[in-house]
Jmol script that loads the backbone (N, CA, C; Angstrom):
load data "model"
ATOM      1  N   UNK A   1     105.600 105.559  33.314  1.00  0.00           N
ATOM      2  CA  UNK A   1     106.267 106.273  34.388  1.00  0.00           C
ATOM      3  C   UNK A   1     107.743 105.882  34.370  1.00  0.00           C
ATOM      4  N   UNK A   2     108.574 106.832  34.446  1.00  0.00           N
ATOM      5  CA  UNK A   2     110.118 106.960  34.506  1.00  0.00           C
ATOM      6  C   UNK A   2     110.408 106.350  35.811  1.00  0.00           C
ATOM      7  N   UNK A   3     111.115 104.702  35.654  1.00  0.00           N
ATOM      8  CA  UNK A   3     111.376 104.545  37.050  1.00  0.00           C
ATOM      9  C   UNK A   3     110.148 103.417  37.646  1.00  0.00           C
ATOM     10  N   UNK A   4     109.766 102.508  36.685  1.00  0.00           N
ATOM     11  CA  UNK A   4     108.677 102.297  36.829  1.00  0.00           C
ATOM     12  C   UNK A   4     109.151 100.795  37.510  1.00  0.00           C
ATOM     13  N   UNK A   5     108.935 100.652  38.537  1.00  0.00           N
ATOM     14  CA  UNK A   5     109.816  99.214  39.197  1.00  0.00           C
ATOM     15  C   UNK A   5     108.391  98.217  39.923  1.00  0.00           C
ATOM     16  N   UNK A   6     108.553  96.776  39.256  1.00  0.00           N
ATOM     17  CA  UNK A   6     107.390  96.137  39.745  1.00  0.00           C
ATOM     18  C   UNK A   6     107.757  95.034  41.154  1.00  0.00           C
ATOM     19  N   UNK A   7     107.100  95.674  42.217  1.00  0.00           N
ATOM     20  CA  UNK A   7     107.206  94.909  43.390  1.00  0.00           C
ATOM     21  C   UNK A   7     105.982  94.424  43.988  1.00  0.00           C
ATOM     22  N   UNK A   8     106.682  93.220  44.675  1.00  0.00           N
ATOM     23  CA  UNK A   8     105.002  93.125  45.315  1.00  0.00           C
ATOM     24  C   UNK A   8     103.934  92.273  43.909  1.00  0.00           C
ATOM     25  N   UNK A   9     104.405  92.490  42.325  1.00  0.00           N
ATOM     26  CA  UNK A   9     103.674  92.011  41.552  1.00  0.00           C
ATOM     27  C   UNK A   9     102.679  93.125  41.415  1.00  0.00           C
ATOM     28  N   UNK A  10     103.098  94.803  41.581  1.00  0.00           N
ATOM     29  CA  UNK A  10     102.376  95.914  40.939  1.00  0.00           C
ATOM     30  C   UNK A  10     104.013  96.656  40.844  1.00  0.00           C
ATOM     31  N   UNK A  11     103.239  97.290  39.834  1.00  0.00           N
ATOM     32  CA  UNK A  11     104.645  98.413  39.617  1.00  0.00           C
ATOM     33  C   UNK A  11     103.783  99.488  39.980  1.00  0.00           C
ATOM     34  N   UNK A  12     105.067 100.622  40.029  1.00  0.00           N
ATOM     35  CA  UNK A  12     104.528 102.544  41.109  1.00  0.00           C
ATOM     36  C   UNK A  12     103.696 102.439  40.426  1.00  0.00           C
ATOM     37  N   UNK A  13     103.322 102.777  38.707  1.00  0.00           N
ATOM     38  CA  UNK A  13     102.072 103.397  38.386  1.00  0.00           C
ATOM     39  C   UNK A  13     101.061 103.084  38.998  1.00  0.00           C
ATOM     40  N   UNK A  14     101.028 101.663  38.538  1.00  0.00           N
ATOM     41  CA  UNK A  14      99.387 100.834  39.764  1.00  0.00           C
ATOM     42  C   UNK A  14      98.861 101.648  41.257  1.00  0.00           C
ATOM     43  N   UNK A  15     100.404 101.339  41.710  1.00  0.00           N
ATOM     44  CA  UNK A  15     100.258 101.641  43.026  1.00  0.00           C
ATOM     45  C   UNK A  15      99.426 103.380  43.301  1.00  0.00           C
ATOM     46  N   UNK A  16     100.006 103.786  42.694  1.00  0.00           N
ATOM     47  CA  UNK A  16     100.045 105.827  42.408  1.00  0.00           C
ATOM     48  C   UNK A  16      98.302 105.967  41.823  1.00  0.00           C
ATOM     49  N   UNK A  17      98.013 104.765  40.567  1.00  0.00           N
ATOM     50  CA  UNK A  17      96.744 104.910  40.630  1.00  0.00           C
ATOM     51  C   UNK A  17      95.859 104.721  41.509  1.00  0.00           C
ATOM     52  N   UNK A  18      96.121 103.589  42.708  1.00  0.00           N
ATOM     53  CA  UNK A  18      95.233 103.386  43.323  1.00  0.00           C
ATOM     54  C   UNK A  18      95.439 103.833  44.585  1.00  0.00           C
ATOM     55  N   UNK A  19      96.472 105.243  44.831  1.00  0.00           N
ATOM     56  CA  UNK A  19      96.458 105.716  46.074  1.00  0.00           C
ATOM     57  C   UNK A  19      95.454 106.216  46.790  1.00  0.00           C
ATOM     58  N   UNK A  20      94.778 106.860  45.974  1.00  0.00           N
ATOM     59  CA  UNK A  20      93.619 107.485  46.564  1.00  0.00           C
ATOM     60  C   UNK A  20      92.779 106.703  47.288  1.00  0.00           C
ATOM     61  N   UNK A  21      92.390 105.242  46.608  1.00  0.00           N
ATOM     62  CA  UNK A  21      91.669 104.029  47.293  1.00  0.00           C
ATOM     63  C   UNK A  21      92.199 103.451  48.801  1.00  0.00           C
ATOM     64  N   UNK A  22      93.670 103.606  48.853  1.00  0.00           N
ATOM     65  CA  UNK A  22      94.277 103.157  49.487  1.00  0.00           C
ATOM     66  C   UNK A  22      94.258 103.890  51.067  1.00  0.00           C
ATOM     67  N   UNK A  23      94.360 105.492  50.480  1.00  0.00           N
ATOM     68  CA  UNK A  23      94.194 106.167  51.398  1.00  0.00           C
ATOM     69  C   UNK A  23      93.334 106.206  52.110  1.00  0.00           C
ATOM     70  N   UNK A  24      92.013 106.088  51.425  1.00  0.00           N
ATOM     71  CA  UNK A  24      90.556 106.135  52.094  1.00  0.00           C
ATOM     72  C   UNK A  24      90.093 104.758  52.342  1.00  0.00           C
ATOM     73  N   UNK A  25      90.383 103.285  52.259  1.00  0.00           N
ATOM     74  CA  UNK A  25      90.144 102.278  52.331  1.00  0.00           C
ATOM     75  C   UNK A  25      89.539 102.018  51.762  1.00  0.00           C
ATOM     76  N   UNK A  26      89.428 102.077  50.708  1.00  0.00           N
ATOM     77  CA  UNK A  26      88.455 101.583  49.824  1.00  0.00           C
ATOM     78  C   UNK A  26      89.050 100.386  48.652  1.00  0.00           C
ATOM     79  N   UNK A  27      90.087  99.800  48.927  1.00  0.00           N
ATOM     80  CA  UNK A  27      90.692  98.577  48.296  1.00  0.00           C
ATOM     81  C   UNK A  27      90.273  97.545  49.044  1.00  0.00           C
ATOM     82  N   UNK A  28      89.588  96.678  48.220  1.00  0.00           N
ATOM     83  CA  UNK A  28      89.721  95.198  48.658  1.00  0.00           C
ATOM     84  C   UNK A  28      90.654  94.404  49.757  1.00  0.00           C
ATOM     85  N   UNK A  29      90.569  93.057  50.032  1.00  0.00           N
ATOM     86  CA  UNK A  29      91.556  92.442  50.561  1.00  0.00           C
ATOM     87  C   UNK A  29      92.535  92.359  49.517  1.00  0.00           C
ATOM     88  N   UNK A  30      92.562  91.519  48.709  1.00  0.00           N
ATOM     89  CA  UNK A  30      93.213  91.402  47.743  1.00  0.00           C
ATOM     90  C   UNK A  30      94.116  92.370  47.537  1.00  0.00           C
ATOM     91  N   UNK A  31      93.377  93.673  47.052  1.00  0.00           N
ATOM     92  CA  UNK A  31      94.201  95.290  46.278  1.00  0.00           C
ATOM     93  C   UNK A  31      94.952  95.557  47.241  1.00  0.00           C
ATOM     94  N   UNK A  32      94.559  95.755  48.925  1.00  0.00           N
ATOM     95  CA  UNK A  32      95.305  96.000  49.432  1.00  0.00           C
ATOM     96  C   UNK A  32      96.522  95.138  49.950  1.00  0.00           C
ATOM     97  N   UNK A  33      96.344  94.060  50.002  1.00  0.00           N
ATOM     98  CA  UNK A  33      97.444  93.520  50.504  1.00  0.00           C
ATOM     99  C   UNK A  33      99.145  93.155  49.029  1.00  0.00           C
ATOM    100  N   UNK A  34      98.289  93.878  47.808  1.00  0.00           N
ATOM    101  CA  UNK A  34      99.199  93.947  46.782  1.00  0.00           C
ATOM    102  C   UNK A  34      99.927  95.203  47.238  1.00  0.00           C
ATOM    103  N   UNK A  35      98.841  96.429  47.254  1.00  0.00           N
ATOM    104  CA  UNK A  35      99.640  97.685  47.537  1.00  0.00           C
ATOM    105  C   UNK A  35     100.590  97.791  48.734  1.00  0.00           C
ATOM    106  N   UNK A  36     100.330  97.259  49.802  1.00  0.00           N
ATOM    107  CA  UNK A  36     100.901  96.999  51.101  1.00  0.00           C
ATOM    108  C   UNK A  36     102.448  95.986  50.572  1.00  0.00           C
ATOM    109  N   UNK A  37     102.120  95.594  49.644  1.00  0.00           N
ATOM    110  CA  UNK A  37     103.523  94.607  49.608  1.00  0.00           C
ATOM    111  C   UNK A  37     104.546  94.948  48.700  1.00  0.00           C
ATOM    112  N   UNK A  38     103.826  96.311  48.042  1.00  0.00           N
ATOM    113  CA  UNK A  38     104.481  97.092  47.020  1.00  0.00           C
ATOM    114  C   UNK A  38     105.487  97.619  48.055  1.00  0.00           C
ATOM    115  N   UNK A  39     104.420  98.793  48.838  1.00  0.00           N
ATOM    116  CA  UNK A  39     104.950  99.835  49.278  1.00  0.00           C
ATOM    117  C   UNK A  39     105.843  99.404  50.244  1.00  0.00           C
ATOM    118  N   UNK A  40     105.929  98.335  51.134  1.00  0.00           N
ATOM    119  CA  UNK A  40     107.244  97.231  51.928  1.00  0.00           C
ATOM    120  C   UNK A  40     108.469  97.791  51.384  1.00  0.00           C
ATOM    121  N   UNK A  41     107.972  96.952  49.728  1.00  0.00           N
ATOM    122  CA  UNK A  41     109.226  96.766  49.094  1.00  0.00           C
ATOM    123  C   UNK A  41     109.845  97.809  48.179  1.00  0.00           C
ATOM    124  N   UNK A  42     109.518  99.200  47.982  1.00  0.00           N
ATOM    125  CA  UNK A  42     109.563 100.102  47.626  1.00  0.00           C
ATOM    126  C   UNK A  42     109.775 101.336  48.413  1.00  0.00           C
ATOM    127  N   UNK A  43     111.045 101.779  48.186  1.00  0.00           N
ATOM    128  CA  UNK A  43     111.601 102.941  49.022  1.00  0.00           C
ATOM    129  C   UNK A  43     110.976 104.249  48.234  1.00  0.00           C
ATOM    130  N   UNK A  44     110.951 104.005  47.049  1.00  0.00           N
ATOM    131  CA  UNK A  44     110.220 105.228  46.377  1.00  0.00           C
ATOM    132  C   UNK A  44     108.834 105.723  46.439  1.00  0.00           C
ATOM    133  N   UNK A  45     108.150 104.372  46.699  1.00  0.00           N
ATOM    134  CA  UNK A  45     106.872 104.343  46.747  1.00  0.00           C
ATOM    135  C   UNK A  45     106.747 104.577  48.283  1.00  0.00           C
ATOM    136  N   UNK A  46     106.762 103.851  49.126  1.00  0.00           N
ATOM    137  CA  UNK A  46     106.752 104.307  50.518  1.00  0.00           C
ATOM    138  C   UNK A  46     106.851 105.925  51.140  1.00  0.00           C
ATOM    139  N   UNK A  47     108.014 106.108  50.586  1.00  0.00           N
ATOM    140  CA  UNK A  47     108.441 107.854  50.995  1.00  0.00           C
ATOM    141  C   UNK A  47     107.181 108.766  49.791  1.00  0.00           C
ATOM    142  N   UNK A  48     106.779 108.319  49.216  1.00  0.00           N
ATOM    143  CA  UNK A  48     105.646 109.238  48.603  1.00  0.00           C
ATOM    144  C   UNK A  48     104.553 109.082  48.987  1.00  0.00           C
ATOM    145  N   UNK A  49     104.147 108.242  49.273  1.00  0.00           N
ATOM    146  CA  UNK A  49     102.858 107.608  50.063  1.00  0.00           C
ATOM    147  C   UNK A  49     102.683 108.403  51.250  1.00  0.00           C
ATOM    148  N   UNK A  50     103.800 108.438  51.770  1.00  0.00           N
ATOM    149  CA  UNK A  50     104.016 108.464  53.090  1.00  0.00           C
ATOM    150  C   UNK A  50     103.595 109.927  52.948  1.00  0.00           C
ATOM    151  N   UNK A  51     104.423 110.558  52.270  1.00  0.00           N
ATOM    152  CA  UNK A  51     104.172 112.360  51.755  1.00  0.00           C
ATOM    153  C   UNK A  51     102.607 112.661  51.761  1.00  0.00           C
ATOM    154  N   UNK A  52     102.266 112.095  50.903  1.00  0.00           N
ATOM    155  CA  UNK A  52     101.023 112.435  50.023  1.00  0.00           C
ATOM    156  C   UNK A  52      99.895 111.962  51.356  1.00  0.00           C
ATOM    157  N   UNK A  53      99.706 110.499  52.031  1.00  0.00           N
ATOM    158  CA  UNK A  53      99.508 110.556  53.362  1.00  0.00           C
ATOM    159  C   UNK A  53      98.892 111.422  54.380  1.00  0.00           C
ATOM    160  N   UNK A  54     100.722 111.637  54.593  1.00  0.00           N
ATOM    161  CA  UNK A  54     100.196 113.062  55.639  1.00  0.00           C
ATOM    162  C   UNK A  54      99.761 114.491  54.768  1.00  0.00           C
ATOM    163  N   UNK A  55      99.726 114.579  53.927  1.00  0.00           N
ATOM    164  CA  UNK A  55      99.290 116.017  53.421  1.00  0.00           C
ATOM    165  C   UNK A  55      97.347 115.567  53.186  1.00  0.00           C
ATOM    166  N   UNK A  56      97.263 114.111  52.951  1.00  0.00           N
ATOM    167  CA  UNK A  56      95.419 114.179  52.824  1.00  0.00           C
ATOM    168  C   UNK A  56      95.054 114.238  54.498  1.00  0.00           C
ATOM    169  N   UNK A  57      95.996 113.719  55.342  1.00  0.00           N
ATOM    170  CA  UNK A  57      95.470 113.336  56.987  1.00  0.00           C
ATOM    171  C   UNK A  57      95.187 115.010  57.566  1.00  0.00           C
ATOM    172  N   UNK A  58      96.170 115.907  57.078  1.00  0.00           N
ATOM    173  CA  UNK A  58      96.131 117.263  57.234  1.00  0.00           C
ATOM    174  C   UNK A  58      94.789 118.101  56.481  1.00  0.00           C
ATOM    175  N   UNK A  59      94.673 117.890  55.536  1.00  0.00           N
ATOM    176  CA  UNK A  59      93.437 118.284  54.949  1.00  0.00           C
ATOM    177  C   UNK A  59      92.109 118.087  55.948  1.00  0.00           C
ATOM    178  N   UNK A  60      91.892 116.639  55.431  1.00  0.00           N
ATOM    179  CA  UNK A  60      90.853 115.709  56.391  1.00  0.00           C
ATOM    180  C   UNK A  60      90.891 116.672  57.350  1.00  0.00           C
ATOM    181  N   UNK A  61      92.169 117.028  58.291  1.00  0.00           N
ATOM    182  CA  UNK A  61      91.630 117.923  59.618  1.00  0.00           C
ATOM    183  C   UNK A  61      91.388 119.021  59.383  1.00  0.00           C
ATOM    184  N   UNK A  62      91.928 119.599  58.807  1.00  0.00           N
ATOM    185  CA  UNK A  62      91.343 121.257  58.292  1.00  0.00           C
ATOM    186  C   UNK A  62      89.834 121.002  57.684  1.00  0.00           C
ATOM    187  N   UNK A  63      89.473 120.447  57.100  1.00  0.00           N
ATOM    188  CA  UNK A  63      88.118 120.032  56.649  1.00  0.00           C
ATOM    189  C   UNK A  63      87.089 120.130  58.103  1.00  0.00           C
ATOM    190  N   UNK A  64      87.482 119.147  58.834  1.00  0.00           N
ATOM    191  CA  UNK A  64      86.575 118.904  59.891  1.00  0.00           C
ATOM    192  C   UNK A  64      86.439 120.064  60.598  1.00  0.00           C
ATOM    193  N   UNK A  65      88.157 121.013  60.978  1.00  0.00           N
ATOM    194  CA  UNK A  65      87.455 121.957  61.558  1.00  0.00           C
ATOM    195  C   UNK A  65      86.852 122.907  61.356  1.00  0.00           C
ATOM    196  N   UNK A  66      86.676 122.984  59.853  1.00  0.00           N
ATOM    197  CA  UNK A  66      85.800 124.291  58.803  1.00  0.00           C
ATOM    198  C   UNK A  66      84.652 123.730  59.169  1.00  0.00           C
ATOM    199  N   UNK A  67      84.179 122.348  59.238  1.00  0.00           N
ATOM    200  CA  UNK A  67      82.768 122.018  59.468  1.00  0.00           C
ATOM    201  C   UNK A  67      82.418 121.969  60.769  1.00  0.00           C
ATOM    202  N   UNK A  68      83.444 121.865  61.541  1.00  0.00           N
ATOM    203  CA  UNK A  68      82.845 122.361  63.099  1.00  0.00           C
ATOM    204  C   UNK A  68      82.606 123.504  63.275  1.00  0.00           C
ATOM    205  N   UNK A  69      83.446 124.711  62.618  1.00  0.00           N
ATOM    206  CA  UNK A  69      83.579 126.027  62.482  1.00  0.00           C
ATOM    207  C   UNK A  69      81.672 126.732  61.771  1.00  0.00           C
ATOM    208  N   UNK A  70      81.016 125.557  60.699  1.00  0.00           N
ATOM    209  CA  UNK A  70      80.368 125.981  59.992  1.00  0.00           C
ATOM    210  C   UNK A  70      78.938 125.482  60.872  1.00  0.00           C
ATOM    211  N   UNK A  71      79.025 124.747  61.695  1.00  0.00           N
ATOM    212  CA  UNK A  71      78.189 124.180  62.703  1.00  0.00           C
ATOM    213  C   UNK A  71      77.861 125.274  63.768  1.00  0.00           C
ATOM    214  N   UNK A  72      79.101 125.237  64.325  1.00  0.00           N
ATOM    215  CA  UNK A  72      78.519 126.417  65.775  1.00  0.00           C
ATOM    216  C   UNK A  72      77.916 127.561  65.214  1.00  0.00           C
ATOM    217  N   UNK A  73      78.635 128.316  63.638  1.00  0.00           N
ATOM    218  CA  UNK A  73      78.088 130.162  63.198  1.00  0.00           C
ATOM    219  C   UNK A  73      76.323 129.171  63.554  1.00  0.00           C
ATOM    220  N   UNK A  74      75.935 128.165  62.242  1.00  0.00           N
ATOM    221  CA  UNK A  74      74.779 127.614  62.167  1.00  0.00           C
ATOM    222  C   UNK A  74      74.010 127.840  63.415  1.00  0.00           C
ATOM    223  N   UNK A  75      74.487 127.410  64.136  1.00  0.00           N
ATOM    224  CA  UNK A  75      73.704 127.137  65.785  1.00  0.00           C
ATOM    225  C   UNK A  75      73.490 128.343  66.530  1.00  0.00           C
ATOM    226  N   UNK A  76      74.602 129.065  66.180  1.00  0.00           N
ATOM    227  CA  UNK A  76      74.469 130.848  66.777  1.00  0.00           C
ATOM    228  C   UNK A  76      73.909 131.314  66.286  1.00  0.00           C
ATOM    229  N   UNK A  77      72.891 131.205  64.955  1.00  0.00           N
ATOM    230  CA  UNK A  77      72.440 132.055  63.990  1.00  0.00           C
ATOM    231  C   UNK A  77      70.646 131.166  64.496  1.00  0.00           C
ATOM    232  N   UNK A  78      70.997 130.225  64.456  1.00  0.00           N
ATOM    233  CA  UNK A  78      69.634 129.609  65.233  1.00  0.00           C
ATOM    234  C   UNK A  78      68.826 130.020  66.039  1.00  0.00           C
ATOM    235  N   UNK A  79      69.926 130.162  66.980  1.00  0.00           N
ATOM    236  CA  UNK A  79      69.447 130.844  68.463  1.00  0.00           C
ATOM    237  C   UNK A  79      69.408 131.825  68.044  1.00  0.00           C
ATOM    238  N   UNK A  80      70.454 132.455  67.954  1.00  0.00           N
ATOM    239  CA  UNK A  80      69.692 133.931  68.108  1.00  0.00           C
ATOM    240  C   UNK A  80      68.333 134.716  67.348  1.00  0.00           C
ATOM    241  N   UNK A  81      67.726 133.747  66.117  1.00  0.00           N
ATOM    242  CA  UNK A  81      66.958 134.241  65.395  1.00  0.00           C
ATOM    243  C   UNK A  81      65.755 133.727  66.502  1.00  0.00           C
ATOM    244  N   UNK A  82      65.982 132.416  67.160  1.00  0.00           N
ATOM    245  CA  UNK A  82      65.229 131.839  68.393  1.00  0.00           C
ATOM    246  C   UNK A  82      64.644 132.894  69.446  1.00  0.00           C
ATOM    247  N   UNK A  83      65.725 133.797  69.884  1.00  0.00           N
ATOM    248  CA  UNK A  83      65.646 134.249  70.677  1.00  0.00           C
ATOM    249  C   UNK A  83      64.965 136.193  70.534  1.00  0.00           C
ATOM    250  N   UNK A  84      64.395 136.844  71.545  1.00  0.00           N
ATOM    251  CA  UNK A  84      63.559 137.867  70.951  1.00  0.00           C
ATOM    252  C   UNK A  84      64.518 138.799  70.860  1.00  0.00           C
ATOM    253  N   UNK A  85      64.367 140.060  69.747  1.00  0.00           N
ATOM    254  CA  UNK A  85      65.499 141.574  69.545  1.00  0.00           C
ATOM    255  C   UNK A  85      65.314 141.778  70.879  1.00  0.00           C
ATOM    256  N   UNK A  86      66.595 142.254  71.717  1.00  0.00           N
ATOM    257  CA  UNK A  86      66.644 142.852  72.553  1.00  0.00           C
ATOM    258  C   UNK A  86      66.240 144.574  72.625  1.00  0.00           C
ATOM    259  N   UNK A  87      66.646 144.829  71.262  1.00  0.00           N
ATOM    260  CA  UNK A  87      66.314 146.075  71.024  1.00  0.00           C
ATOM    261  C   UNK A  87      65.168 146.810  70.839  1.00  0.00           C
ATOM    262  N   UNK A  88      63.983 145.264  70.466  1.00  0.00           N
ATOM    263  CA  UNK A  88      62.478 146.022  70.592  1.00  0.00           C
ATOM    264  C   UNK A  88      61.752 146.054  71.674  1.00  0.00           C
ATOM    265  N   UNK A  89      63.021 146.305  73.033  1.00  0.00           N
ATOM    266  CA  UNK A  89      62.123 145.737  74.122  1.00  0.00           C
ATOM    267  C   UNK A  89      62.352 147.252  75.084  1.00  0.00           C
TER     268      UNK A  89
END
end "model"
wireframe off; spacefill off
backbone 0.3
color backbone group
């Protein structure tokens, strides 16, 4: 990587590889408190993190509300198959 600066005792690539972990918590004590001491000390790394961040925190919510969205049709389609044709009555 162009720009490849080691802080913290990881350089960006590391860091960039293990964003995804980072994002979702899935780093160790250890991993994280390397990446955390990267991204301190890294203006480049920070402001991308930070980017990339909020664009998964935004997802994550659009996600949830497609699955709340995919819950209630579910539940309306429940009931109403629950419930008798009005029309054969």
């Amino acid at each position: 990587m162009k720009g490849d600066r080691n802080v913290g005792g990881l350089l960006c690539s590391e860091v960039l590889a293990q964003l995804s972990d980072y994002i979702d918590g899935a780093l160790d004590d250890a991993a994280l408190a390397k990446v955390q001491a990267h991204v301190a000390g890294c203006d480049v790394c920070e402001r991308f993190g930070g980017s990339v961040g909020a664009s998964v925190a935004a997802l994550k919510r659009q996600r949830a509300a497609h699955a709340e969205d995919r819950s209630i049709d579910s539940a309306l389609a429940r009931l109403r198959a629950a419930l008798p044709d009005e029309r054969s009555q």
